[in-house]
C-alpha positions in Angstrom: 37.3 -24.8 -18.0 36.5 -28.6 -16.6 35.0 -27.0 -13.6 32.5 -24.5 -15.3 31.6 -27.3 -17.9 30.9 -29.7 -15.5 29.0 -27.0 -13.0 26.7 -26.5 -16.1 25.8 -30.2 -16.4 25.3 -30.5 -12.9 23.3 -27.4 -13.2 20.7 -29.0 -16.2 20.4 -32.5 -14.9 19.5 -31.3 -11.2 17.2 -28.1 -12.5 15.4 -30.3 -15.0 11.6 -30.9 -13.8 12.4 -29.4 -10.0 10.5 -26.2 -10.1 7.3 -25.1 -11.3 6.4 -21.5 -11.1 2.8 -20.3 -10.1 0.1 -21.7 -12.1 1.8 -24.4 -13.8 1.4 -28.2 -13.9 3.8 -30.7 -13.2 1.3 -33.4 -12.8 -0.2 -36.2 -14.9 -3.4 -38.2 -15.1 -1.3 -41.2 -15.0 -3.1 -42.4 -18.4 -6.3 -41.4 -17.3 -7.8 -40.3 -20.4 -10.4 -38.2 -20.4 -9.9 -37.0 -16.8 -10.3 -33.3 -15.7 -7.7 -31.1 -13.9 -10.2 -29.2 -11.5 -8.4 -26.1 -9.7 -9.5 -25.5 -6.3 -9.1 -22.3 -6.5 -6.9 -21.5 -3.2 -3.4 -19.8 -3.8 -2.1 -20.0 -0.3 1.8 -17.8 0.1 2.3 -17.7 -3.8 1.9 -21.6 -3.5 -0.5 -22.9 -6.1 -3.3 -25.7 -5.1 -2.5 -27.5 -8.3 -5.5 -29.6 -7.9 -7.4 -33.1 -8.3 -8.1 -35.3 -11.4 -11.4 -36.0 -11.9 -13.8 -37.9 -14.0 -16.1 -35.9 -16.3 -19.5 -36.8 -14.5 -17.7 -36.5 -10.9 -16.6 -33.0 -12.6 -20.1 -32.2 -13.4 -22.5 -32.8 -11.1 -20.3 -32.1 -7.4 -17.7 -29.9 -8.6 -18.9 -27.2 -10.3 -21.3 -26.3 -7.8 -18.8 -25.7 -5.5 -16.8 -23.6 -8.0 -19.9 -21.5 -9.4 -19.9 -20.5 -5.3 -16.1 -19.2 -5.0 -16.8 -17.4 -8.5 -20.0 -15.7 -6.7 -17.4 -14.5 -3.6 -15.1 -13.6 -5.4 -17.3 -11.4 -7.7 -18.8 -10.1 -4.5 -15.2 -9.3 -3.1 -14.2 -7.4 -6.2 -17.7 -5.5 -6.0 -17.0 -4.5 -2.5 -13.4 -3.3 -3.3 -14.8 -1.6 -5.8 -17.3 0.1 -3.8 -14.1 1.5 -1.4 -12.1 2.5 -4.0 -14.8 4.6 -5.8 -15.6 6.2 -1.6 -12.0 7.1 -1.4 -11.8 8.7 -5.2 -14.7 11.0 -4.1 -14.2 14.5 -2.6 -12.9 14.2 1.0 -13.4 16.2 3.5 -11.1 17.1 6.2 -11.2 18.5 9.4 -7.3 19.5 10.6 -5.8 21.1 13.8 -2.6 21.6 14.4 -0.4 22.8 17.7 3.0 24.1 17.4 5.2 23.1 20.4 8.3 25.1 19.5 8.5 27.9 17.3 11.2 30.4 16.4 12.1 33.0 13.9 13.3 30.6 10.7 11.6 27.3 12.0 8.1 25.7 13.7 7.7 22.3 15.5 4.3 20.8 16.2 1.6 18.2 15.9 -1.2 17.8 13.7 -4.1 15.6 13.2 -6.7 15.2 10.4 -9.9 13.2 10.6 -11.7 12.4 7.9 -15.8 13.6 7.6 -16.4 11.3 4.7 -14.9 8.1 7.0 -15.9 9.0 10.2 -12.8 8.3 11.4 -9.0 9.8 11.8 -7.5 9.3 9.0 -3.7 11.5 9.8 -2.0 12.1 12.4 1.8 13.0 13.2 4.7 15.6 13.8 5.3 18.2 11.3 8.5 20.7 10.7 8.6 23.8 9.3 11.4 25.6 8.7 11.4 29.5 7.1 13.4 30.2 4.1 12.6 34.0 4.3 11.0 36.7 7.0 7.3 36.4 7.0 5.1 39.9 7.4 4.6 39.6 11.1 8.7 39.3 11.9 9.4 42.2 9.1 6.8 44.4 11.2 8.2 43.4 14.4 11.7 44.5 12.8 10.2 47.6 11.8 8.5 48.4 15.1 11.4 47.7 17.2 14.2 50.1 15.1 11.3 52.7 15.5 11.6 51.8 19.2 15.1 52.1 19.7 15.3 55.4 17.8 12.4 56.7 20.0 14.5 55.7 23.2 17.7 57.1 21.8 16.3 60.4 21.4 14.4 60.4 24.5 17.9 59.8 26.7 19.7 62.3 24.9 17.0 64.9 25.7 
């Protein structure tokens, strides 16, 4: 009981203040008053730029320039992925060949690619495998065709 009791005070006094998770503060204006927290706007590997204090007229006149301009990329970034998402939601067209390397009664190996009209560019490619649960037309006909065979060659030896 000593043991876990004293694991959980080591446990507060060492966790107290250490971490701070994405987005929060663990800075102070050291009694600045009146200063302003300006975010920089980078998050670099889920690391937050916390940022710099600042005076209100430093704030003003340099700073927000230069944050009016990452608002205006950003916007244009989120235009632009827009514009690719609403492309790829659109009715694609395909054009797909396929050639089968191996292929037996209950099973087909091959290779396939797509490429992709509205992109312009290849958009699939890779191995596929097929495999038969049933007898398709063609194999019933051939089994068909080749008891009709057999029959015809039985009765032409016995004649």
């Amino acid at each position: 009981m000593r043991k876990i009791i004293l694991t959980l005070l080591l446990l507060i006094i060492f966790s107290h203040n250490s971490y701070a998770g994405l987005g929060e503060v663990m800075d102070d204006n050291n009694g600045s008053e009146g200063d302003i927290l300006l975010h920089s706007g980078r998050i670099q590997k889920n690391k937050n730029d916390v940022g710099t204090w600042f005076t209100p007229h430093y704030a003003d006149s340099n700073r927000v320039e230069g944050l009016s301009n990452n608002l205006g990329y950003n916007n244009s970034q989120l235009i632009r992925n827009n514009n690719r998402l609403d492309s790829l939601e659109s009715l694609q067209y395909n054009l797909m060949g396929e050639v089968n390397i191996l292929q037996g009664r209950r099973f087909k190996f091959g290779m396939y690619g797509k490429y992709n009209m509205n992109r312009s560019k290849t958009s699939e490619v890779g191995l596929k495998f097929t495999i038969s649960l049933g007898d398709s037309w063609e194999t019933k006909e051939l089994i068909k065709l080749k008891k009709r065979l057999e029959q015809l060659e039985k009765t032409r030896s016995e004649k």
